[in-house]
N, C-alpha and C positions, 0 to 999 in steps of 0.2 A: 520459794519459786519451784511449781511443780517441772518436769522432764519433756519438751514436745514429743506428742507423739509421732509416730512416723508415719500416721498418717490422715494425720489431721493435718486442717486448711490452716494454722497457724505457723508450721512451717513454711510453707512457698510463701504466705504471706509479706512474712517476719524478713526472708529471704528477698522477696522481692522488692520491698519498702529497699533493702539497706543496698542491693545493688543499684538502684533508681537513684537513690544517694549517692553510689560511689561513683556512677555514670555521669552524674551532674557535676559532680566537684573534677572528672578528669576534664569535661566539657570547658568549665571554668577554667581548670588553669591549664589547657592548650589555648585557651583562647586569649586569657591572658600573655603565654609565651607568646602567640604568634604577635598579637598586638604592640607588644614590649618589644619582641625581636624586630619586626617589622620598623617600629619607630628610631631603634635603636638603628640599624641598621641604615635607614634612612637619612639619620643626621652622620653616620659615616661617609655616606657618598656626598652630602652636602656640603662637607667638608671639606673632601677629596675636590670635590668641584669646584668650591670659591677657593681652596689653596691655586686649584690647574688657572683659577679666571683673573686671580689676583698677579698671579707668575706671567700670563702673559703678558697684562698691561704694565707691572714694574718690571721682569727680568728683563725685557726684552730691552730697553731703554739703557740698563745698568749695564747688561752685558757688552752694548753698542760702545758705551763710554767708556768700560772697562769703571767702571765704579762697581770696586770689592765690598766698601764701606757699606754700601746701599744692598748689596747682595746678602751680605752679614746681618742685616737687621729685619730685612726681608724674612731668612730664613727663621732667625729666633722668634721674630712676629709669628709665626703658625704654629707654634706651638701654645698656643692659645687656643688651638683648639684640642679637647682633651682626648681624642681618640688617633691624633696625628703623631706618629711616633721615629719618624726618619724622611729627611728632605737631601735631596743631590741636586747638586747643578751639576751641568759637566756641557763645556764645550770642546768642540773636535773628540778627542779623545781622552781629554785629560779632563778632572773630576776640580772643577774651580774651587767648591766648594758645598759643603756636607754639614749635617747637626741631627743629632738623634736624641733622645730622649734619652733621663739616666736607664740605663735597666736592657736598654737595645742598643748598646754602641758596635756591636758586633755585628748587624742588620746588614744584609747587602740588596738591592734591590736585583742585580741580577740574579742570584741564588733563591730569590722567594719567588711563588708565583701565586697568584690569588685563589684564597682555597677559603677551608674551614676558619683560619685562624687571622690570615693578612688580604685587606685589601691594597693592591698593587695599581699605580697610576703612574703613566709616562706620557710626557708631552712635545714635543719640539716646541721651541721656542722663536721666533720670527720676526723678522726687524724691517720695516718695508717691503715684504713677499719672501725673504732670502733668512733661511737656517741658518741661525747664530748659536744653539749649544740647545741641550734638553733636559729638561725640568723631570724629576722623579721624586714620586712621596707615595711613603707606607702605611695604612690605617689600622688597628688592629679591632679584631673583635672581640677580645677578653672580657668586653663590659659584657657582653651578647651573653656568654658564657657563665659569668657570675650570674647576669639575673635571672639565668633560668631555672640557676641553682638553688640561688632563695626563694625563687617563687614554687617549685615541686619542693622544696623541704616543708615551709610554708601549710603549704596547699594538706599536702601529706601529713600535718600534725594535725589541721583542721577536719581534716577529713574523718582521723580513727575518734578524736574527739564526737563529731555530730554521728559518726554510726553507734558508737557504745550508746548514748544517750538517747537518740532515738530505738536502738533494739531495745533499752529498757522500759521507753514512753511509751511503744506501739504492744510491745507484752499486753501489759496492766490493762490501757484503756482497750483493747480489742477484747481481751477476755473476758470484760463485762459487758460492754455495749454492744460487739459484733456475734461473738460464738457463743453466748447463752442463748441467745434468742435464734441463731441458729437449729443449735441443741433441739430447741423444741419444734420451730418445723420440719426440723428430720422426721421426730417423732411423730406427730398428725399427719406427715404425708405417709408415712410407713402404715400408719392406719388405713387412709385412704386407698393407698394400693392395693389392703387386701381387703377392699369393698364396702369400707365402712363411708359409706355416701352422708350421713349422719354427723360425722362431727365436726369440731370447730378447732379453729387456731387459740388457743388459749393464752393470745399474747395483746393486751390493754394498752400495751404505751402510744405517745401519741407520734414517736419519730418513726423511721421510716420503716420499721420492721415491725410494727403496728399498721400501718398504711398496707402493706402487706400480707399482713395476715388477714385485714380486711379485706381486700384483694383477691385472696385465695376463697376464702367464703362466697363472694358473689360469683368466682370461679365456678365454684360446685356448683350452685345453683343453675349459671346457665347454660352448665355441661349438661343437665340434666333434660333443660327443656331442648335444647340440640339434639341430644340419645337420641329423644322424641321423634323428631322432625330429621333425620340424617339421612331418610332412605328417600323424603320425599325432595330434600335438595339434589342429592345423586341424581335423580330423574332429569329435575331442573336443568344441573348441568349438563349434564348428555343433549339433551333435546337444543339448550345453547350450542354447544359446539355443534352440532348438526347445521344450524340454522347459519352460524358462520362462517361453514365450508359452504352454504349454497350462495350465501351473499357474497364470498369471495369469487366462486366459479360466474356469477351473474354480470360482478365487477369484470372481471376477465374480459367476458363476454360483449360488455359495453364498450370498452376499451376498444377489441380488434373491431367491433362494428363503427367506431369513429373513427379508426386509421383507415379501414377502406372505404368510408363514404369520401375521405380526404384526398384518397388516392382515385374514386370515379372523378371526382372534378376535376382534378389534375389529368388524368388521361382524358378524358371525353374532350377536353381543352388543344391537348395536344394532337390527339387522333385528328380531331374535326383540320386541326390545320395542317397537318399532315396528305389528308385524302384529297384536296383538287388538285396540288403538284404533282400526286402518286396518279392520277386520273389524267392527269395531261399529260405525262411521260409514257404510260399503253396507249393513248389514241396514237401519240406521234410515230410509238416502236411499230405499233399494228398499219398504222397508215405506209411506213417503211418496207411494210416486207411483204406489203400489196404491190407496192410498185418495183420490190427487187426482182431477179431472173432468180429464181432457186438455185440454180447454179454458182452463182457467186460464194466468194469464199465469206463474206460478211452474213451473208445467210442464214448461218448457224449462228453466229456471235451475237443479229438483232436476236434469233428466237432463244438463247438464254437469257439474253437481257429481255425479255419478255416472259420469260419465264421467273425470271427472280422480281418482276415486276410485280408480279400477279401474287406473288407470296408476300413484297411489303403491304399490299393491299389487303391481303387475308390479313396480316400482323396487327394493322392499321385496326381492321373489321374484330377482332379480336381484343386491342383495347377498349375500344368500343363498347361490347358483351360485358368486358370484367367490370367498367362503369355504367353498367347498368343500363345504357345505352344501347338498343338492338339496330342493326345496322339498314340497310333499304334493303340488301340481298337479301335471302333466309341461307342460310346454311345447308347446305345439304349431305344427310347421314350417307355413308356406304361400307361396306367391308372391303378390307382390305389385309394386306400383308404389314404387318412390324417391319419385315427387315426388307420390304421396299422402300418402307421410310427413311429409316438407314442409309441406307442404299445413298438415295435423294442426298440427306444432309451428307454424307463423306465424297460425294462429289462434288457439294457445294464447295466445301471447307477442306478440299483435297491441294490449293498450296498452301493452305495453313501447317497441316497435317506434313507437307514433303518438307515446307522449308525449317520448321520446329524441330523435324525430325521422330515424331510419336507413332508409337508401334499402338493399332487398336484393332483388336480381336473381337468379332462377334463370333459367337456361339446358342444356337439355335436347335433347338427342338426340332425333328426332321415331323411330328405330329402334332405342334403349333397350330392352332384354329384360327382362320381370321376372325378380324376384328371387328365391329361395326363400330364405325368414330367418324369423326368430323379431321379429313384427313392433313386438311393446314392448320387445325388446331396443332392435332399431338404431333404433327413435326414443329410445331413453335416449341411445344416443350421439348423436345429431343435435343433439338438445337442450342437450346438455353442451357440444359443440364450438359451436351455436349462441351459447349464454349464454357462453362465453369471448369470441367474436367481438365481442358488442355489449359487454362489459364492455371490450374494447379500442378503441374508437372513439368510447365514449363521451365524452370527452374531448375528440375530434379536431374539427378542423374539416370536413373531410370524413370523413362516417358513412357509410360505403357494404361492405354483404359483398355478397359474389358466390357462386352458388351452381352449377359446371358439374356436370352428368351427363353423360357420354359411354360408347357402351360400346365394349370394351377387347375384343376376341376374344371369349374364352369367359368374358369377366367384364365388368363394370360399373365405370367408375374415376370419383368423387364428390370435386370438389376446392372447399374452403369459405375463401375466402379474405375477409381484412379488410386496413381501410386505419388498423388502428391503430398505437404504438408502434415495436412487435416484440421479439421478446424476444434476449437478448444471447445471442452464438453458444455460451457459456460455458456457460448455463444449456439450451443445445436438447437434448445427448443427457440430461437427467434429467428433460423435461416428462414422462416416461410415470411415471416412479417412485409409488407411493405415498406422499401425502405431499408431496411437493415442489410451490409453488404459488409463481409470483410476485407475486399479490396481497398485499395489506396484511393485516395482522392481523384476524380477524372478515370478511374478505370472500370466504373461497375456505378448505377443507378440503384440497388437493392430491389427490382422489379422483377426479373426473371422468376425467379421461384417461386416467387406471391402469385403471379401469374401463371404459372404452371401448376401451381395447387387449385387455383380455379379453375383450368380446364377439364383437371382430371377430377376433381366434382363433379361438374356436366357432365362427366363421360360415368360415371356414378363406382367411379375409380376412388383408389388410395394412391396415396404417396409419401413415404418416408426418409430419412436420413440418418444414416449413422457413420460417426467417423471418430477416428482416434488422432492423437498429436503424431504426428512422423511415421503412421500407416496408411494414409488414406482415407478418400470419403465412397460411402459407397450410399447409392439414390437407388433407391426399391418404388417401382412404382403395381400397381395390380390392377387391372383393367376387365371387366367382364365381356363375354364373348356376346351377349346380344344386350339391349340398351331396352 
């Protein structure tokens, strides 16, 4: 018997055959201990058990009668069973009567307690509801112990037994069936590597290292016609992956166009029932304040409430727009100032703002160009992005938005930023969607931003979002100065 080399495949082999063996036989006999202990263990307690059930229905009767005779026979009865090794009676405090097996007359049951070695049982005993004395027996597990012993001695002889005899079996037969034939596809591929495209597997049998080497043959071959054609597949694939970034972007595409034709029907739905109650409430505030004295302190209060009349009416005309739907009025374009707009929403939402308690800061360009827009549009967005800002700090301990105007070349760039939460980077590309809202249930529609990304389209604007977890969100919008 030649020496393994060190580093040849018959080592790990050799190696890994006999510990596969040794794994399976400890497999084997834990599973046999456990099974063995387990059963073992189990007619202990069932012993313990029928001693505790048989104790209740005689002792209790014997002890009533003061029948010793009947106690006595009781007791030597359980030792029929063979793992029961010490029984006590004892009423009050005195020990009626006791019996232990030869070998444990020493056995106390207060002195033991249920471990490795002894299982431990105590019972009162009961005679019409009323404690007449208490049953005690000791179970041992020494059998548990022996058979563990002869099953790992066992196990352990079988074990070095099947490894010598298989290390000897797997030598022989590997050396000639598996690592000759080996041997020589080493060699043909050693060829091959250094270019010889030409040769063959020099191996005829018909098991699987034949199958194999015939294998390897039609290998080459249609490595060869591949070489061929390699550069013209690369092409193929390029031009594929091309084609399934546009079908994806396309897919995209179709997608947000069915959430907003979902979303015209839905507003056009709601707008339409919206506009004749919004239409009868200005004729009644305008017919009001034809007939007040100017003077009156209500005065003022109808012309806000006709003022904020006239802006549900814009909002109304503006769902409208976004479903596709054009309104009876036309809109009309004009330039105007950003931070009049401003201005407008922070005296709408001025007890929002006192009673919340939020500090918000505009900061303006003193060389800001007006704007030409559609002027109850972009306050429906200002408002919208406004009212997400304070729903987001309100909470915080620091409430503070900020409001820059700066202008941008041939545009105007508006960035609204807060010092709330922020929203998870997971959910930033679908704050525009329709629909899509991080608030709670009943606190937010997911409309506002979808909405406000269509006006500032019109206005042939951008608008973006960026926000971080626990820094804030901040909405960048860019608007051009002429339309």
């Amino acid at each position: 018997m030649t020496v393994l080399s060190k580093n040849s495949i018959r080592r790990p082999f050799i190696i890994s055959m006999v510990c596969i063996i040794v794994a399976i036989m400890l497999i084997y006999s834990t599973t046999v201990i456990f099974f063995m202990v387990n059963r073992i263990q189990g007619r202990i307690e069932k012993s313990l058990s029928e001693a505790c059930h048989l104790a209740q229905t005689i002792l209790s009767t014997a002890l009533w009668q003061f029948n010793d005779v009947a106690v006595e026979n009781f007791l030597d009865s359980l030792f029929m069973y063979e793992d029961i090794i010490f029984v006590k009676v004892v009423s009050g405090d005195v020990v009626q009567k006791q019996r232990a097996r030869d070998g444990y007359q020493k056995l106390d049951s207060n002195s033991i307690l249920s471990g490795n070695s002894y299982e431990v049982r105590k019972m009162d005993i009961q005679y019409n509801g009323k404690s007449i004395g208490r049953f005690e027996v000791i179970g041992t597990r020494h059998r548990i112990k022996r058979a563990i012993f002869t099953t790992i001695l066992g196990s352990g002889l079988l074990m070095l037994t099947l490894v010598a005899a298989i290390f000897i079996s797997i030598y022989f037969v590997t050396r000639h069936y598996i690592f000759k034939p080996l041997l020589l596809l080493e060699a043909t591929a050693g060829k091959i590597s250094e270019g010889d495209m030409e040769t063959e597997f020099d191996i005829k049998s018909v098991d699987e290292f034949g199958h194999l080497a015939r294998s390897f043959d039609h290998m080459l071959k249609r490595l060869k016609e591949m070489t061929a054609s390699r550069d013209e597949l690369n092409l193929q694939i390029q031009e594929r992956i091309k084609t399934s970034e546009k079908l994806k972007k396309t897919q995209m595409q179709l997608i947000q166009t069915e959430k907003v034709g979902a979303l015209g029907i839905l507003t056009a739905g709601v707008a339409h029932e919206l506009n004749n109650p919004l239409m009868g409430m200005i004729n009644f505030i305008q017919y009001a304040l034809k007939k007040m004295d100017p003077s009156d302190k209500l005065y003022t209060v109808l012309q806000d409430a006709e003022k904020s009349t006239l802006d549900c009416i814009n909002i109304v005309g503006s769902l409208l727009r976004f479903s596709r739907i054009t309104p009876s009025e036309r809109k009309e374009w004009s330039k105007a100032r950003l931070r009049d707009i401003f201005d407008s929403i922070l005296k709408l939402t001025s007890h929002r703002i006192k009673t919340e308690n939020i500090c918000i800061e505009i900061h303006q360009n003193p060389d800001t160009p007006l704007i030409e827009m559609v002027r109850s549009d972009l306050q429906q967005v200002f408002l919208n992005i406004l009212g997400n800002a304070m729903d987001a700090v309100r909470d915080r301990q620091e409430k503070k938005i900020t409001i820059d105007i700066i202008p941008d070349h041939d545009a105007v760039l508006i960035t609204v930023t807060d010092t709330g939460n922020g929203i998870d980077r997971k959910d930033l590309p679908k704050v525009f969607d329709p629909f899509f809202t991080t608030k709670p249930v009943g606190k937010g529609t997911g409309l506002g931003l979808s909405v406000s990304m269509g006006i500032i389209q019109d206005h042939k604007g951008h608008i973006k979002c960026s926000s971080e977890i626990g820094a804030g969100t901040s909405v960048e919008i860019r608007l051009p100065k002429e339309q």
